[in-house]
N, C-alpha and C positions, 0 to 999 in steps of 0.2 A: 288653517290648512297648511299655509306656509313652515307655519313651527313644526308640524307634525311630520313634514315630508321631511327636515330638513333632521329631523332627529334619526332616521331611520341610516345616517351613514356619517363617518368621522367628520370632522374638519379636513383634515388632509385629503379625503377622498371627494371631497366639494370644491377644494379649490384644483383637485386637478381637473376636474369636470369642466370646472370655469375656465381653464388654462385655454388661452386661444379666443375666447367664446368671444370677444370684442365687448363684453358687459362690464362694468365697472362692478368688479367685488373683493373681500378683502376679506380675513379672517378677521374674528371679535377674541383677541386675547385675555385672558385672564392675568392674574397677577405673575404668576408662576411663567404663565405664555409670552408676556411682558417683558419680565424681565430679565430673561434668558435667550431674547429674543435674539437673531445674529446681529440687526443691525443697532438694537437696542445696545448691545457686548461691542460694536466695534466702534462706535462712538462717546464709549467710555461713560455710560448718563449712569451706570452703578459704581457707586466706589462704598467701599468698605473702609469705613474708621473705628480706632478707638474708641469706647466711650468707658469712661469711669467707672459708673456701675453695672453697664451690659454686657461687656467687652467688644467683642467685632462685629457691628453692626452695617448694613448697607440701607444706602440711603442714595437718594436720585441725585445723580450731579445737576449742575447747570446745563440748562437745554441748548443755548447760544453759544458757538464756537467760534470765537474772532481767530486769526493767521498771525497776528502778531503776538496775541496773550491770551490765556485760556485759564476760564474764572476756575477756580478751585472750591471745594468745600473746609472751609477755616475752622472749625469748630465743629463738632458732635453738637445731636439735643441737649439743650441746657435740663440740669436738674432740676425737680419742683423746687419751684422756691428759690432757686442759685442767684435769679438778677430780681430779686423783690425788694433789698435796699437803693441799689445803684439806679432803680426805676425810681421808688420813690422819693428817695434824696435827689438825684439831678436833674430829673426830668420833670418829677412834682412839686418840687420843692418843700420836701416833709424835713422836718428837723429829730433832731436822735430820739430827742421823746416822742415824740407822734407816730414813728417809727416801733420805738417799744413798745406802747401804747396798742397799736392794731397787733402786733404779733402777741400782746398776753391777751386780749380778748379775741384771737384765734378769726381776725378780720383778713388777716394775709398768711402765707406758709414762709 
């Protein structure tokens, strides 16, 4: 019943409805809604970076904003495959052959 009334008039014209009302309510954004949002835009959480093979891409900054230093986005998404040696050499400790070895029988990209 709830869905059915609530489809019958915009977002906009719901919260101005609620506007005042002392009820706790709040738009349901969508992605689009989101991220175009004003306070979404004034606290900088979209930034557009380079990326290799997509070009300018956005993506969510850090949600935590300190006064002294304010985290950045360091890198674009890494490509398939980009960190699959430096994973498995330093952090699993695979040696060159074992390394060769899964990438010909198509175990890693």
């Amino acid at each position: 019943m709830v869905e059915a009334e609530l489809q019958l008039r915009t977002t906009q014209e719901w919260l101005d409805i609620f506007e005042g009302s002392g009820m706790p309510y709040a738009a349901v954004n969508d992605i689009q809604g989101t991220v175009n949002h004003p306070h979404v835009l004034a606290r900088n959480m979209i930034e557009e970076v380079e990326h290799p093979a997509c070009g300018k891409v956005k993506l969510v900054n850090h949600p935590v904003k300190y006064s002294r230093v304010e985290p950045k986005i360091r890198t674009p998404p890494p490509l398939l495959g980009q960190h699959t040696d430096e994973v498995l050499r330093e952090l699993l400790g695979f040696e060159e052959e074992e390394i060769t070895g899964l990438r010909e029988g198509k175990t890693v990209a």
